[in-house]
N, C-alpha and C positions, 0 to 999 in steps of 0.2 A: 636727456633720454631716460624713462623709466626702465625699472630693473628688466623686464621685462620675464615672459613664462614662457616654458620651455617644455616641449611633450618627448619623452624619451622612449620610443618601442624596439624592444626586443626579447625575444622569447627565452636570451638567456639570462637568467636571473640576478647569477652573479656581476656578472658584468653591467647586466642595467643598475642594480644596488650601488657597483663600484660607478657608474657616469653621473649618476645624482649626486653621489657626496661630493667626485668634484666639481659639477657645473653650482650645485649649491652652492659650495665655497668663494666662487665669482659675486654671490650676492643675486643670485636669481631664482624664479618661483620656478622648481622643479615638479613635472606633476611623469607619471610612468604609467605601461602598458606592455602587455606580455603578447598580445595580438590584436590583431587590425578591427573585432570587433567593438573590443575595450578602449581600444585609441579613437575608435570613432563617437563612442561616446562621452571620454574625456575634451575632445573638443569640441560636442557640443554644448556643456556646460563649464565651460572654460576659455577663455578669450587668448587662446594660444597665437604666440609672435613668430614661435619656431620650434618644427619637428626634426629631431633625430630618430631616424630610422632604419633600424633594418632592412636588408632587401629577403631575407630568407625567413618565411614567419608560418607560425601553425597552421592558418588560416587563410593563408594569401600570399600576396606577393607585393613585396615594397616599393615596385615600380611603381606596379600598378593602383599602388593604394593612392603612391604622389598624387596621380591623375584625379582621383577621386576625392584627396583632401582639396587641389589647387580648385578645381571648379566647385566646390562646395563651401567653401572657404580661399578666398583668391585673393586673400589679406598674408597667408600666413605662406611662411616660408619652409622647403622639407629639404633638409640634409641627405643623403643616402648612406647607409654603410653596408659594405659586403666581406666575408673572409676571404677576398681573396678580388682581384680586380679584373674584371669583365667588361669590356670596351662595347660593345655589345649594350649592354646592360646599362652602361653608362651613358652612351648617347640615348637610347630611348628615357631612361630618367631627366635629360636634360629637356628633351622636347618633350616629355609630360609636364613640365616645370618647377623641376627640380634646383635649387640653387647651386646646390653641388653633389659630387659625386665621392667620395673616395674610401677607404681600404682600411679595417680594424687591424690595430697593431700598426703598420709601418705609416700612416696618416695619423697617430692618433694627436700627436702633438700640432694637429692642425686644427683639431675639433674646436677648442677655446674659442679661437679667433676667429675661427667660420662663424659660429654662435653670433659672435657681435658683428661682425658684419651683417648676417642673418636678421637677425633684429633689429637692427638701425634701419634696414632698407623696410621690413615690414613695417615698424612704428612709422615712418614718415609717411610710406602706405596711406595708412591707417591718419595721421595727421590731414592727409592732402585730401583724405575724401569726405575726412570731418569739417574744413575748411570749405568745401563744393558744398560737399551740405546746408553751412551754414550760410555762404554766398546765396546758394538756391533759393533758399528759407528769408533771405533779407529783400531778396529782390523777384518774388514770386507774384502771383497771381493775391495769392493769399496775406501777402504783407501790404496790400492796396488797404486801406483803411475807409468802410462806411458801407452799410448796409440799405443806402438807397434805391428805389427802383431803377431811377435811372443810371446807378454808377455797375450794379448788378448788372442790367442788360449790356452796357459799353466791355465789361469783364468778362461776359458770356461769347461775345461777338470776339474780342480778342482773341480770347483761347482758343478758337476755330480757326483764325488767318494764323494763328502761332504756330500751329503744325505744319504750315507750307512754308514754300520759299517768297510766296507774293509781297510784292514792296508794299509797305503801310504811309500812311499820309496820314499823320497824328494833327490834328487842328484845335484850339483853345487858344484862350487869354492866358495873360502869361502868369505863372506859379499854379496851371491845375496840375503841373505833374507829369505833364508828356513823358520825362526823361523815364519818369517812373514805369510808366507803363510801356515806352520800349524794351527797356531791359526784362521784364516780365514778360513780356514776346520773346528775347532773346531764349530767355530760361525755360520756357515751354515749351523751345521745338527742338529740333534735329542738331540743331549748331551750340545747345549751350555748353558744349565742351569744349567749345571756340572762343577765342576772345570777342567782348561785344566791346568796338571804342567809339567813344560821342566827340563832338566836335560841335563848337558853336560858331556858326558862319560868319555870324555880325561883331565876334570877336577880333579877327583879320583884318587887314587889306587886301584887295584882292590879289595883286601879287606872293604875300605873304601865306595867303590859304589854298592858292593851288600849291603852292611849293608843301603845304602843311599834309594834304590833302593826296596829291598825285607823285609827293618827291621829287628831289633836282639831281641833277647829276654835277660832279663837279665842274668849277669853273661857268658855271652857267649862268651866274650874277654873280657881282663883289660879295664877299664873306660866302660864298658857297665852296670853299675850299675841300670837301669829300664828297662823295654821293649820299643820299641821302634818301631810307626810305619813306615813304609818304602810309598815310591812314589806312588807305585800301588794300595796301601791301602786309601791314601790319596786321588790318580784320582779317585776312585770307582766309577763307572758310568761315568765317562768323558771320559777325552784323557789325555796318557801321551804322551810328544814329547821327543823322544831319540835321542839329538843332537850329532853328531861325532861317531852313531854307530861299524863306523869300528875299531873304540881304544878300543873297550870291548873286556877282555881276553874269552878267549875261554870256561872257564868253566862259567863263568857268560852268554857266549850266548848258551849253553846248556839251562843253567834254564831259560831264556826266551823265547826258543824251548818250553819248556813248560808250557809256559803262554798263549802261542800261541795257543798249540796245548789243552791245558785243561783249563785254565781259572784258572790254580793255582797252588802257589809256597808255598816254606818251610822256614821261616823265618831265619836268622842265628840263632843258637842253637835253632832251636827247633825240632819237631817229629813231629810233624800235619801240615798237608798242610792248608793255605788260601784262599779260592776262591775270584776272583774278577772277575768286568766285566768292561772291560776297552779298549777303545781304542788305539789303536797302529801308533805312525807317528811316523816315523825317518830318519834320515838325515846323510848323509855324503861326507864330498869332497874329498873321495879314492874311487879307483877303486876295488870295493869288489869284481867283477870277478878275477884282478889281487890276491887280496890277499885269494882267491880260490884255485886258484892253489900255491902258495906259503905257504898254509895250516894253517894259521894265522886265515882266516874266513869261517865260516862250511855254506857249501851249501845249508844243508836243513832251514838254520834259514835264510838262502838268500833271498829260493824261496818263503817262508814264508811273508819276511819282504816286497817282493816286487811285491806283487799280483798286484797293481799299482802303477808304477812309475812315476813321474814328475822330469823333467830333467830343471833348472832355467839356464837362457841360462844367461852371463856371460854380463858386463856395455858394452862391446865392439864389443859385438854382436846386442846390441841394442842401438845405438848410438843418434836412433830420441829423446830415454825417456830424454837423458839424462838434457837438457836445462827443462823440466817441473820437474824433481827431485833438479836440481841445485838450482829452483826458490820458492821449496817448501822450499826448506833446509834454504834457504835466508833468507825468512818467519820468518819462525821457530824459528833460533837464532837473528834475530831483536828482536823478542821479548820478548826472553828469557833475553836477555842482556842490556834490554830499550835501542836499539836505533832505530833511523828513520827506516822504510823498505828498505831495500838492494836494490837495480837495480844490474843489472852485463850487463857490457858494450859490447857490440858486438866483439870487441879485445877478452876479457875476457872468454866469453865464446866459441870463436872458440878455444881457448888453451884448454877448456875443452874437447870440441868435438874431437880434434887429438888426448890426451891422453889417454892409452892405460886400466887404470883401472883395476892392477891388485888386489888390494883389493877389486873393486868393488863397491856397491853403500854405503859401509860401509868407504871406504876411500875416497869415495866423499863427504859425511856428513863432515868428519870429515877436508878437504881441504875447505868447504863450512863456516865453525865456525871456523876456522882460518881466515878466511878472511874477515870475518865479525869483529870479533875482531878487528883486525889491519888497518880496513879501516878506514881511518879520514872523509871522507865525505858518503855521501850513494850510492854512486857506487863500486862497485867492481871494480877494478882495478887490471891488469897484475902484480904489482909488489905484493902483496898482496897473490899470487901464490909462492908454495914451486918453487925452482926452478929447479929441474928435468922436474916439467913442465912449468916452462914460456920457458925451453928451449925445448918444444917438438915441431916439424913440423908440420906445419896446413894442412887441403887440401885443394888443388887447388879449382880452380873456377870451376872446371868440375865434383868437390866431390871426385876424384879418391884420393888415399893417392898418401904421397910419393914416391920414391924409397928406403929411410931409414926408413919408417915406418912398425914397425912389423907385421902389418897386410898385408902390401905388400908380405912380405917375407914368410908369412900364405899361401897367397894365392898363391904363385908362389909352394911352395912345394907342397900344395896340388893337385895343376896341375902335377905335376912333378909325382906323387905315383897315380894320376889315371891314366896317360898316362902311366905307369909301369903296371898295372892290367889291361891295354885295356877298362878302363870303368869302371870295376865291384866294385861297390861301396861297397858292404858287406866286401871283401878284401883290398876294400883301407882303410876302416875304420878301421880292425885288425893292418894293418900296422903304420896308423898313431897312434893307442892303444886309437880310440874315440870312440865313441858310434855311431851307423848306424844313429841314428837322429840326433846326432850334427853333421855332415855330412851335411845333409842334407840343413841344415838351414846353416852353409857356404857356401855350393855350391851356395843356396839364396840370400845371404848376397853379396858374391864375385861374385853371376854372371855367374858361370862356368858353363859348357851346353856339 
């Protein structure tokens, strides 16, 4: 714990001289004030942990000040002293938010200790909202990394369902980030002072994940020897994130049919339902229409899940992000690994740019700390590159790909299935088995008209 600062008011002088030389002697930054003016200026340019106060002051009254330090400052903690003790006086300073109350002269050998108490409770204060902050800051809107149009409009569309309670249905291949972008939902609305917990489906068995998920009670299987509580229990008030939704058996997306639909489940082994209130995001990189009609995933926990959807459009669909993601990652593991800061050479990073990214920006991190690793100097360098891609084709001077590049080959089929539909995009989409809006954002991407 730092020493901490300490604002001492009171209009008599001697006595405030004499409470500074001893709280100084503790080892603390003593700062003083002779009236509630002066004190209120000392704590604006002063990052005070804790006020000693009078209640009897030139200008005011030290109850009332409490009131007016705590909401103006609701970090810091105010002592109260009085000549004489007022019950009165001392319950309404507790409920202005006062930490304590008590009595010059016959209290005085209590002030030391208040003090540190005083100050431990406000520094951890002060710790806990540094820590919110920096949670906030990690996992925000704005720690999403790349200034594409189309990553910009899916970030603009977020922030808007963020402010409500409506369940999200996050969709992409796998490593664009879903996780990310739930939690960034979580932080932008109403509940991020709630716990947000993620859970991955296809992690489980399905016995395993309802028990993980809804809780057992004891005795309810072998080795369930206490109760146990489950995820939902746990987010109460927050968000839970259901990563790989589409790998839940089908009797576990029944009872989250009903989670949905009433705000309450049945623990394993037990006979009384639990109510929760709890948010709903989840994610998956299957095509739940496909496995709709394959009867594997029940349609009403579809329409359910997917009141709004966000579709993360794939590293290779967004190819501008991809040199400010590479340059973060660089960052990132220099640091992690103490060495110099990474550069990536112009060579280097156009083998990024042609590479087709099918893990995504998860397999680019992870090509990014390989190469930091093994670099001897602080460039990146082509050799440095796994080699599937140092041997990948860059594009030309004119941006166009290949003729061996897959995205060539992307884009000539899809020419190919609307020239077969006369146009009609709703059906070339069924055909190619994508979604009308990633469609759309290829046609974009490719150019086609």
């Amino acid at each position: 714990m730092n020493a901490g600062k300490i604002l001492i008011i009171d209009d008599e002088e001697k006595l405030r001289n004499l409470f500074v030389r001893i709280i100084k002697s503790e080892g603390f930054e003593v700062h003083d004030a002779g009236d509630c003016k002066t004190a209120l200026k000392k704590l604006e340019h002063n990052d005070i942990d804790a006020v000693l106060c009078d209640v009897k002051l030139p200008d005011g009254n030290g109850v009332e000040l409490t009131n007016k330090i705590r909401t103006q400052y609701p970090l810091t903690e105010v002592i109260l002293l009085t000549a004489y003790g007022n019950i009165p006086d001392g319950v309404k300073a507790i409920k202005n938010g006062a930490f304590d109350y008590i009595t010059k002269g016959d209290d005085n050998e209590k002030i030391i200790p208040l003090l540190y108490r005083a100050i431990e409770k406000a520094q951890l204060q002060k710790r806990v909202k540094e820590l919110e902050k920096q949670v906030g800051q990690k996992y925000s809107f704005d720690s999403i990394i790349g200034k594409s149009k189309i990553l910009q409009q899916i970030i603009e569309d977020a922030k808007k369902v963020a402010k409500t309670d409506t369940t999200v249905l996050l969709l992409g291949e796998t490593g664009t980030g879903k996780e990310v972008f739930a939690q960034a939902i979580h932080n932008a609305g109403e509940r991020k002072l709630k716990p947000f917990i993620a859970i991955n489906c296809s992690a489980f068995s399905k016995e395993l994940l309802e028990s993980e998920i809804f809780g057992h009670k004891a005795g309810a299987f072998t080795g369930a020897i206490k109760d146990k509580k489950g995820l939902f229990e746990e987010a109460n008030g927050g968000t839970i994130f259901l990563d790989e939704i589409g790998e839940m058996n089908l009797d576990l997306q029944a009872k989250l049919l009903r989670v949905l639909e009433t705000g309450e489940f049945i623990k394993v082994g037990d006979t009384t339902s639990t109510k929760v209130n709890v948010r709903i995001i989840a994610a998956t990189n299957r095509n739940l229409k496909q496995e709709i009609e394959e009867k594997i995933f029940r349609e009403d926990l579809f329409y359910r899940l997917s009141v709004f959807q966000i579709t993360l459009p794939p590293l290779r669909e967004r190819r501008t992000d991809i040199e400010l993601l590479a340059e973060y990652f660089a960052q990132e593991f220099s640091i992690k690994i103490n060495k110099r800061n990474a550069k990536l050479s112009s060579e280097y990073l156009q083998k990024l740019k042609a590479y087709n990214w099918q893990g995504n920006i998860r397999e680019l991190k992870n090509v990014i700390e390989r190469s930091v690793i093994l670099s001897d100097t602080n460039e990146l360098a082509i050799g440095t590159l796994p080699f599937e891609i140092q041997s990948t084709t860059a594009t030309n001077k004119s941006g166009s790909l290949s003729a061996f590049d897959l995205a060539s080959v992307e884009k000539l089929h899809i020419q190919k299935v609307l020239n077969y539909t006369k146009g009609n995009k709703t059906e070339t989409a069924r055909l190619l088995n994508i979604g009308l809006t990633t469609l759309y954002r290829k046609l974009e991407e490719y150019k086609i008209h």
